[in-house]
N, C-alpha and C positions, 0 to 999 in steps of 0.2 A: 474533402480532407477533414481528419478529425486530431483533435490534439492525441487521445489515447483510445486504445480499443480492448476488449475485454481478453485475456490471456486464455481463456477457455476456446476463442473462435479467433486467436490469429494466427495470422500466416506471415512466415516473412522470409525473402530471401536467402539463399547461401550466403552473396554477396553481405547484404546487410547485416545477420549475422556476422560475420569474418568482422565487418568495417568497427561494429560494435564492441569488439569483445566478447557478444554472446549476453545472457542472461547474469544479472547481480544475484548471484544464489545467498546473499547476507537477507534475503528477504524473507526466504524460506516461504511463505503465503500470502497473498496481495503486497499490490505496489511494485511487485515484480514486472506486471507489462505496462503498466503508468511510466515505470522508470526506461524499458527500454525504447519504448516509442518516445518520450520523450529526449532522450539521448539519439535517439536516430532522427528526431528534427532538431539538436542540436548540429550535427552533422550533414546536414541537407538535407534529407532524408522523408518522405513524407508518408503517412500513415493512412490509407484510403477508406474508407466507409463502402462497403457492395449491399446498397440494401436489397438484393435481389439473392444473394449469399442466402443458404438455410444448415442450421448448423442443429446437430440433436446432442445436448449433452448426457449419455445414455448414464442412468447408474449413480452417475460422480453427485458431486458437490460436497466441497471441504468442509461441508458440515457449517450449521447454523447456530452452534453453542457459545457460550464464554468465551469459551477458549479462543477461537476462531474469530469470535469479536473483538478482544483483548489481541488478538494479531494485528487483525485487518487496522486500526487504530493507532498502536504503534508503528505498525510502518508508516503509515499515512504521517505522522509527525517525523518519522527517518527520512523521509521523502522529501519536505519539507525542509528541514533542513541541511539536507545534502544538497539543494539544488538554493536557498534563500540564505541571508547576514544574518549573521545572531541575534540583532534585534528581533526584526522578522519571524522568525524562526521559534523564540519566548513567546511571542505574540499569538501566533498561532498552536502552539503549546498550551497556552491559558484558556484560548476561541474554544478549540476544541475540549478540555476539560471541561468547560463551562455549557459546552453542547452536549456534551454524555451528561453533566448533572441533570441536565432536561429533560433528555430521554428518558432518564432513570424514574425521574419525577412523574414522569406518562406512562410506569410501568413496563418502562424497558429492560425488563433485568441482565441482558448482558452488558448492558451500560456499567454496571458495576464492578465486573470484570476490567472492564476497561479503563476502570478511574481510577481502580489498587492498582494497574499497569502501567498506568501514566506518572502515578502519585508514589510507587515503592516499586524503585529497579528488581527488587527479590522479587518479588510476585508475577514477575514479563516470565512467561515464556520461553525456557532455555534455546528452545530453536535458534530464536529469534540472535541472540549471540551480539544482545546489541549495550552490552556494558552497567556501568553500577553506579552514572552518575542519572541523574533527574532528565536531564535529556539524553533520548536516548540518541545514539549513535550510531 
C-alpha cells in the first residue's frame, strides 16, 4: 500500500470512481491523483503499489516549464489546505515559499514562477480557477 500514486500510471475501479465522485477537475494539473487516492483512503479505500506493473508514458508530459511549475505548486498548497486548519495550512504556505526561494537560489528558474504565484493571486494561472485571496483556494 501506498498513500498516492502517480496519475500518469493509475488505475482504479468503476466502483471506486462512483464511491469518490470521480476526479476534483479544480486542479486542472498535479495534485489531482494526490487528492483522489487520498479521498479514496479516506473512504476505506486503499491505493496498491504493483512493482511488477510497466507503464510507457509515450509522447506526454505536461511539460517541464514555469508554467507547469507555478501549477504543480499551487495546487500542492490547495491540497494542503483543503485537507489541514488554517493554521497548518499558513504554515505550510510560508515552508513552501521559503522552499522555492532556495531553489531559485541554486538556479532553479521556475521557482520564480512559482513565488509571483504563490505571492500575487494575478499571476496563478487562469486554469487553475483558484481565486484572489493569498491563499489560494
Amino acid at each position: 500500500m501506498v498513500d498516492w500514486a502517480l496519475g500518469a500510471v493509475l488505475a482504479m475501479s468503476r466502483t471506486c470512481y462512483d464511491t469518490l465522485g470521480g476526479w476534483d477537475q479544480s486542479y486542472f494539473l498535479y495534485s489531482e491523483e494526490t487528492d483522489v487516492c487520498l479521498r479514496a483512503r479516506d473512504a476505506g479505500l486503499l491505493t496498491i503499489y504493483e512493482p511488477r506493473s510497466v507503464a510507457v508514458h509515450i509522447g506526454g508530459a505536461s511539460g517541464r516549464g514555469s508554467r507547469t511549475h507555478a501549477m504543480q505548486i499551487v495546487n500542492r498548497v490547495r491540497l494542503h489546505r483543503r485537507r489541514h486548519g488554517v493554521v497548518a495550512s499558513w504554515c505550510y504556505f510560508w515552508l513552501t515559499l521559503a522552499s522555492e526561494l532556495s531553489w531559485l537560489a541554486r538556479g532553479h528558474r521556475a521557482s520564480g514562477a512559482a513565488i509571483w504565484a504563490l505571492l500575487r493571486p494575478a499571476r496563478r494561472p487562469p486554469e487553475l480557477g483558484c481565486g484572489a485571496g493569498l491563499m489560494p483556494r
